[in-house]
C-alpha positions in Angstrom: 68.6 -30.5 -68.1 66.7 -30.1 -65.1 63.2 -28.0 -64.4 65.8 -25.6 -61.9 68.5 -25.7 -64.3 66.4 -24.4 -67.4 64.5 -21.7 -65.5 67.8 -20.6 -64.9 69.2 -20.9 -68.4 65.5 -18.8 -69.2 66.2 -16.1 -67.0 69.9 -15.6 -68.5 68.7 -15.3 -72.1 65.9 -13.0 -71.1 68.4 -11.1 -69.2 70.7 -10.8 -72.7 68.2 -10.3 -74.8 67.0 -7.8 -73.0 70.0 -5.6 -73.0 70.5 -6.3 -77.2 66.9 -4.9 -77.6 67.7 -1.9 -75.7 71.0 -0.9 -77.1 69.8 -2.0 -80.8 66.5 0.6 -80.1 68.9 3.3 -78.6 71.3 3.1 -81.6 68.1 3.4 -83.8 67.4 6.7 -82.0 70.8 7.8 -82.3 72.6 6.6 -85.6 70.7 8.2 -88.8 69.5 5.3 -91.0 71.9 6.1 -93.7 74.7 5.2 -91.0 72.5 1.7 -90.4 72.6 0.2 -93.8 76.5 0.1 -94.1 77.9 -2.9 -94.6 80.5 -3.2 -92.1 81.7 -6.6 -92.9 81.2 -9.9 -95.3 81.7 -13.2 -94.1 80.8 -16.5 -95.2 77.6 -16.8 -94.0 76.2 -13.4 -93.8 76.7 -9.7 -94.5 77.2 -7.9 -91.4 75.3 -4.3 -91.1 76.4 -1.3 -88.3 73.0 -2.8 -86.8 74.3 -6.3 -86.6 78.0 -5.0 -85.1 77.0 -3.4 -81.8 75.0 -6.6 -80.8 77.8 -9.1 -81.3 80.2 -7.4 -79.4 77.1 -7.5 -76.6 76.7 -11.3 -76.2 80.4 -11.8 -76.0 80.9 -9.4 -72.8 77.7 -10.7 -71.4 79.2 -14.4 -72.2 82.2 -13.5 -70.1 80.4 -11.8 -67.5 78.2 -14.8 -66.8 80.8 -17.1 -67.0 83.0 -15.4 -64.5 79.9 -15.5 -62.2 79.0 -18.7 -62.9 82.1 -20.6 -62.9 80.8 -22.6 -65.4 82.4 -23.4 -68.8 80.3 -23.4 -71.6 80.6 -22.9 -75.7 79.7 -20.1 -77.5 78.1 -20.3 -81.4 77.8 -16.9 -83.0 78.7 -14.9 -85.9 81.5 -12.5 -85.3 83.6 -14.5 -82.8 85.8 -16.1 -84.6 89.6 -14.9 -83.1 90.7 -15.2 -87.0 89.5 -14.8 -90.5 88.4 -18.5 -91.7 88.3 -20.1 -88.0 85.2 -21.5 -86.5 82.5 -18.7 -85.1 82.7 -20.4 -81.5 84.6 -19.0 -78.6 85.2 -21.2 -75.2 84.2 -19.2 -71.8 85.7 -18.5 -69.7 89.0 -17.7 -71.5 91.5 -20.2 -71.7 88.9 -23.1 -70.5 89.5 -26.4 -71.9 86.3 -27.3 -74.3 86.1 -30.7 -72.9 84.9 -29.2 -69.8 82.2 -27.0 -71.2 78.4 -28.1 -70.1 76.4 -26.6 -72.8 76.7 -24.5 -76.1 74.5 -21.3 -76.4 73.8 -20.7 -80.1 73.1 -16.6 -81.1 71.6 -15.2 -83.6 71.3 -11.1 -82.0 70.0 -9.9 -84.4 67.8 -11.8 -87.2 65.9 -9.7 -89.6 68.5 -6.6 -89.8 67.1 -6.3 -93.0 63.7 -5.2 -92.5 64.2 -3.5 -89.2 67.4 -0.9 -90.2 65.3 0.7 -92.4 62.1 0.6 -90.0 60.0 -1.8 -92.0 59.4 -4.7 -89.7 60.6 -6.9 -86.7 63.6 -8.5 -86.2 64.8 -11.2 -83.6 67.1 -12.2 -80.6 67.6 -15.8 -81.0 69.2 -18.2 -79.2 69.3 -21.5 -78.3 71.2 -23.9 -75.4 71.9 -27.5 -76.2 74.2 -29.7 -73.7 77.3 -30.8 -74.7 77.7 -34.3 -76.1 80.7 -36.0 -77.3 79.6 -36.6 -80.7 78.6 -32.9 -81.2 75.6 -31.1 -80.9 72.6 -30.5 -83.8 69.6 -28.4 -83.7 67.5 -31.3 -82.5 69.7 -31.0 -78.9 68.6 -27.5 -78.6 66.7 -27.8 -74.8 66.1 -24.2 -73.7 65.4 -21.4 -76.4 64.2 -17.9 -76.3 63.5 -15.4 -78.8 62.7 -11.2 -78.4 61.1 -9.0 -80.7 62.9 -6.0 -81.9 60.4 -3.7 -82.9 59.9 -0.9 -85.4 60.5 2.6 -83.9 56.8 3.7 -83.8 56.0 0.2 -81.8 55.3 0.0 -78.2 54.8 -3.6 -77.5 57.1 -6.5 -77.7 57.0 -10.3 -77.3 59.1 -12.8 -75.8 58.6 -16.4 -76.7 60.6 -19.2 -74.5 60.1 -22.7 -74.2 62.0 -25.7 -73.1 62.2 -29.4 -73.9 58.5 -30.9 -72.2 57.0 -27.8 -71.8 54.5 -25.4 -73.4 55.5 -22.3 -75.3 55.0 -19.2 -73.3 54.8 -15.8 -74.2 55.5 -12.2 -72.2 54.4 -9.0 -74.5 56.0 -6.0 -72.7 55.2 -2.7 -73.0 58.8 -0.7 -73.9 57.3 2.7 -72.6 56.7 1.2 -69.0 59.1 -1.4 -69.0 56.0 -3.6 -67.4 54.6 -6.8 -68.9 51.4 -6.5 -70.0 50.2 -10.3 -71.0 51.7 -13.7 -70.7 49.4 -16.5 -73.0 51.0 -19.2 -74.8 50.7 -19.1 -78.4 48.1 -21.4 -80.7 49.0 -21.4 -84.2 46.1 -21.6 -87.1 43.6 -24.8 -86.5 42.7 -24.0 -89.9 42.5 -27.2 -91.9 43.6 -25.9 -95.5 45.4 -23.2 -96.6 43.1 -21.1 -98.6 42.2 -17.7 -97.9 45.0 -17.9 -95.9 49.5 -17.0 -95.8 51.0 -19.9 -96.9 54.9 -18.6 -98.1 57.9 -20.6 -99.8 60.8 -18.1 -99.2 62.2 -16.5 -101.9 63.9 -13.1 -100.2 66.9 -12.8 -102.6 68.0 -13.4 -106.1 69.0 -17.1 -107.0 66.6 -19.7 -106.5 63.5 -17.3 -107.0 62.1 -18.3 -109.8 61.9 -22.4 -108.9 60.4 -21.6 -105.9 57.4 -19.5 -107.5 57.1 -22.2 -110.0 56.9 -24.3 -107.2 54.3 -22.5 -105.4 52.1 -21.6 -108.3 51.8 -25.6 -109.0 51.6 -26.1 -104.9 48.3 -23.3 -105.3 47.2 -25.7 -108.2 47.2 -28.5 -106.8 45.2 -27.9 -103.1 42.5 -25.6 -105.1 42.4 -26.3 -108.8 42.7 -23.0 -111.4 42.8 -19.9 -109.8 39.2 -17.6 -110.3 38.9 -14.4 -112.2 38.9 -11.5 -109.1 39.9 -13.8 -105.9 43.0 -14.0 -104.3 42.7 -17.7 -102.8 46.4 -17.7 -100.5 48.2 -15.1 -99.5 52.2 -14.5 -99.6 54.5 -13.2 -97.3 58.3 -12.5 -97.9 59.4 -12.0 -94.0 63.3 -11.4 -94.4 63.6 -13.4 -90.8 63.5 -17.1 -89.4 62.6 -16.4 -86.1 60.0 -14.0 -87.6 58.1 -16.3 -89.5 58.1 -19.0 -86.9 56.6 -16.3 -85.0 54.1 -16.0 -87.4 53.2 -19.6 -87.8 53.2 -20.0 -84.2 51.3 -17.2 -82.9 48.2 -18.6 -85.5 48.8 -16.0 -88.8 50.4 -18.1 -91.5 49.9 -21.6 -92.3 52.5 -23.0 -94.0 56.0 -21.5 -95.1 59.0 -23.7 -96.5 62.5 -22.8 -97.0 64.1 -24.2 -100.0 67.4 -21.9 -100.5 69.7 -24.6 -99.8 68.1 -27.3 -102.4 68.3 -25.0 -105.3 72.4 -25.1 -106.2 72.2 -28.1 -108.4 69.3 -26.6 -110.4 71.0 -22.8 -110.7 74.4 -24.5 -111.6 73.0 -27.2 -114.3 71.3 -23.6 -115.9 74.6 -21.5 -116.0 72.9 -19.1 -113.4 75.5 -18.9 -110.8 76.5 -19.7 -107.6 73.1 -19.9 -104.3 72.9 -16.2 -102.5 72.2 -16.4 -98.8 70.6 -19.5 -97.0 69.4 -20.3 -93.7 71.3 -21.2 -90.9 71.8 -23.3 -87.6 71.8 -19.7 -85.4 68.8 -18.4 -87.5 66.8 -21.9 -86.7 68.2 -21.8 -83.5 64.7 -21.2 -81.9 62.5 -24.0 -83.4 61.9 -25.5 -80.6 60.2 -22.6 -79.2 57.5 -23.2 -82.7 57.4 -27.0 -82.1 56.6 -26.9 -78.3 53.9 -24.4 -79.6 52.6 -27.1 -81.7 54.4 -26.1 -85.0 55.3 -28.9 -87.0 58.8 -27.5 -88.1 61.0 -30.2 -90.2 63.2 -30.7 -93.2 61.6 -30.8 -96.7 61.5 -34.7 -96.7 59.5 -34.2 -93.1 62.8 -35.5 -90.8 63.6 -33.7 -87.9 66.3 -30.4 -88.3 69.5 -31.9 -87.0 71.9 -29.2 -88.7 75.0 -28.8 -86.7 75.4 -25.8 -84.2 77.3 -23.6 -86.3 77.1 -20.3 -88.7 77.6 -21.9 -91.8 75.9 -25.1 -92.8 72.9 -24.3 -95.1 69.5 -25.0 -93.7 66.2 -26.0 -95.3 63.2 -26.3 -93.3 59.5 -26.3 -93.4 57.0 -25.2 -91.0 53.1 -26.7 -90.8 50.8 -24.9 -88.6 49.2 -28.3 -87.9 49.0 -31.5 -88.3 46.0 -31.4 -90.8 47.9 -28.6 -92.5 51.3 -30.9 -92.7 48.6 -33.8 -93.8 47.2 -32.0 -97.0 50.2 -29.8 -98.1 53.8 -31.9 -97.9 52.7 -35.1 -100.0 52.0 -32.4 -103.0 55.1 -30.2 -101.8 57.5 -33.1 -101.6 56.6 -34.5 -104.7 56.7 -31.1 -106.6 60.1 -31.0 -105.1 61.3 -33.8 -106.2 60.3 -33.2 -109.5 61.8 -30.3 -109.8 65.1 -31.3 -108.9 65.2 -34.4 -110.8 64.7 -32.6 -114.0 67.8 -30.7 -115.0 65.9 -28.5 -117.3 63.1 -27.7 -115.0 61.3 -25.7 -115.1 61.8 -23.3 -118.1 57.8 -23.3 -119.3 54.9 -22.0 -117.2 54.0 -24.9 -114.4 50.5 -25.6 -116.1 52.4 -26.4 -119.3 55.0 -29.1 -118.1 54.5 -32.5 -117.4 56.9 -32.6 -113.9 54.9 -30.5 -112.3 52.3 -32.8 -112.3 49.6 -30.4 -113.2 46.6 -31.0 -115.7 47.5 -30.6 -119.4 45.4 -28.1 -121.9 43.8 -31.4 -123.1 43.3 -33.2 -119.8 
């Protein structure tokens, strides 16, 4: 895409971003929480809250609005558009076009994190992402434009916007919603720290299903970079943030150091232990922004360290893992991969605590 072409593309996203953060904030005002929390709908990928339901209907009329002004044809990627139960979540503007035409596919996430913020706990995110088209079909890796808004708590007054493009630097607009101005622009610096104690380094484990390989997995990660833990220090921190394009956020604007999503990688083990079928993963829309984290200098990739290259959809499961440096990604992912690999190559594993079992690769009592 061209430099004209992709401040364009910028402007657009703001523009729809924009209008879900102030419709989502005015429903907060105006819907009692109670009303928030409903599930409205199940689909394959996700449960759909009251939250969640206004937005989608958003980016479709903006879609055909800009489209109609445009007169360009382009692909849509969302959850909620699907014209039937069971078809693809992708919808062709303008209506009736001919997909063969279509220049580029936008990829939507409007609201990630509805979680934490219908019941006023934390931010969630706009995402979205623009790849052009390609014969072969599109993967996360084509992504060349990206944005992604903060939708904040209802007792917060500022509010970022991160957007970047392929080549260029991440940049970053905090507004200020009781002016409406923007009061900073700066582009982000993640954490130059060269190790992860005493600082947030997170392997997601939101839901049940999964929960308990990943804390043995992070326990033995711990053990590993800094030995036994000591009696009245807490040496790395944890944090559960219920969104994607949250915790990019927070690896790119310098607060946590290394967080890895493993969801996806966990059937095998939960089915060989009778424990069911995996909860809910990651997705192509909720990744949809990495490239906004990676032109920040974020090393974001897949657990074996390959680039994400998940198809633009809303139902492949993604697994990803985010270095706030290279000297972070240097230390951490030899120990993590291994531990990994371990893990899933032993059926039974683990059922004792991590310092007690041999595939963890930890030191034994008589070591």
């Amino acid at each position: 895409m061209q430099l004209d072409q992709t401040d364009h593309l910028i402007g657009r996203l703001k523009e729809l971003h924009k209008g879900i953060r102030d419709s989502i904030m005015r429903r907060r005002r105006e819907v009692p929480m109670e009303q928030l929390v409903q599930v409205v709908q199940s689909t394959e990928s996700d449960v759909k809250f009251d939250i969640d339901a206004a937005a989608e209907e958003q980016v479709v009329d903006f879609c055909r609005t800009w489209a109609a002004e445009s007169k360009i044809c382009f692909v849509l990627v969302a959850e909620g558009v699907s014209r039937a139960p069971g078809e693809p979540e992708r919808v062709i503007f303008p209506d009736g076009a001919d997909e063969r035409d279509a220049r580029f596919i936008l990829i939507v996430d409007p609201c990630d994190g509805s979680r934490e913020l219908m019941y006023d706990k934390r931010s969630a995110w706009v995402l979205s992402g623009i790849a052009p088209c390609k014969p072969e079909g599109c993967t996360l890796a084509d992504i060349a434009v990206a944005v992604q808004t903060e939708l904040p708590i209802t007792k917060q007054t500022l509010a970022d916007t991160l957007h970047a493009a392929t080549g260029t630097r991440t940049s970053c607009e905090r507004h200020d919603l009781t002016s409406g101005k923007i009061v900073s622009r700066f582009c982000p610096v993640p954490s130059a720290a060269r190790t992860i104690e005493q600082g947030f380094a997170t392997i997601s484990k939101f839901f049940p299903g999964g929960k308990e390989l990943a804390a043995r997995i992070e326990e033995s990660l711990a053990h590993r970079l800094m030995g036994p833990i000591r009696k009245g220090q807490a040496a790395i921190f944890d944090d559960q943030y219920i969104s994607t394009g949250g915790q990019l956020y927070e690896l790119m604007i310098g607060h946590d150091r290394f967080i890895a999503d493993i969801r996806p990688l966990t059937a095998g083990w939960l089915a060989r232990r009778g424990l069911g079928s995996l909860g809910l993963c990651a997705h192509p829309y909720d990744l949809c922004t990495e490239l906004v984290a990676r032109q920040a200098g974020v090393h974001v990739c897949q657990p074996d360290g390959r680039p994400l290259a998940a198809p633009l959809d809303t139902v492949t499961e993604v697994a990803w893992v985010g270095y706030a440096n290279q000297a972070i990604k240097n230390l951490v992912e030899p120990h993590f991969q291994e531990l990994l690999a371990n893990c899933l190559l032993h059926p039974g594993m683990p059922e004792e605590p991590p310092e007690h079992h041999p595939a963890m690769g930890l030191p034994q009592p008589n070591d």
